[in-house]
N, C-alpha and C positions, 0 to 999 in steps of 0.2 A: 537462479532463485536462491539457492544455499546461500552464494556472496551478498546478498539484499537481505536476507532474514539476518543477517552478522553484522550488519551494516560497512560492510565492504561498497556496496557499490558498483558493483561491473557495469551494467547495466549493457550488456551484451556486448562489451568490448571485450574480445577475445585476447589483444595483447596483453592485457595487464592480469587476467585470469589466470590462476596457477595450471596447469601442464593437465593434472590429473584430471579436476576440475572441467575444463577445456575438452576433452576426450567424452566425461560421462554428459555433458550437459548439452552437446554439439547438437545432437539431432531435438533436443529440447526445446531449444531455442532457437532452432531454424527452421519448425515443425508452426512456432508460436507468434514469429515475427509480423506477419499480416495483422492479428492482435492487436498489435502494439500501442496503437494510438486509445485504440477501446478499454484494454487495460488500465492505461492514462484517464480515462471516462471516469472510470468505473471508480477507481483511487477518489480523482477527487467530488466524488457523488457522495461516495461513503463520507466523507471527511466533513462536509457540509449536514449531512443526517447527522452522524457523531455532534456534532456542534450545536447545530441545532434541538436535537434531545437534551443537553446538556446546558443548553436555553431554558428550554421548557422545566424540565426539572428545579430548576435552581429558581425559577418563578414560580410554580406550582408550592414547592417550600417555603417560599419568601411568603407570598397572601397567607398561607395556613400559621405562618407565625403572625404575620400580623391580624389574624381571627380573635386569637388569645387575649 
């Protein structure tokens, strides 16, 4: 989780995850792994809401100038 908010990227590859890292996150991330695809869901649900508001917005401004 730490290496993804850094944009490291592990994305639960334990090889390339630094030592310490690997040790604290181990039960985190094998506690979580069922998840995983849901997670995935979840990411791009949000991203399409995000997009979508940011749709809407930028129209809802656009008519209100053109009111003027």
């Amino acid at each position: 989780m730490m290496g993804r908010m850094f944009g490291n990227g592990y994305y639960g590859d334990w090889n390339t995850m630094p030592e310490g890292m690997r040790q604290m996150m181990q039960q985190y991330y094998g506690s979580l792994r069922p998840f995983g695809a849901l997670f995935g869901l979840m990411e791009f649900i949000t991203w399409v809401l995000v997009i979508a508001l940011l749709v809407s917005l930028i129209r809802y401004f656009w008519l209100k100038v053109d009111e003027k």
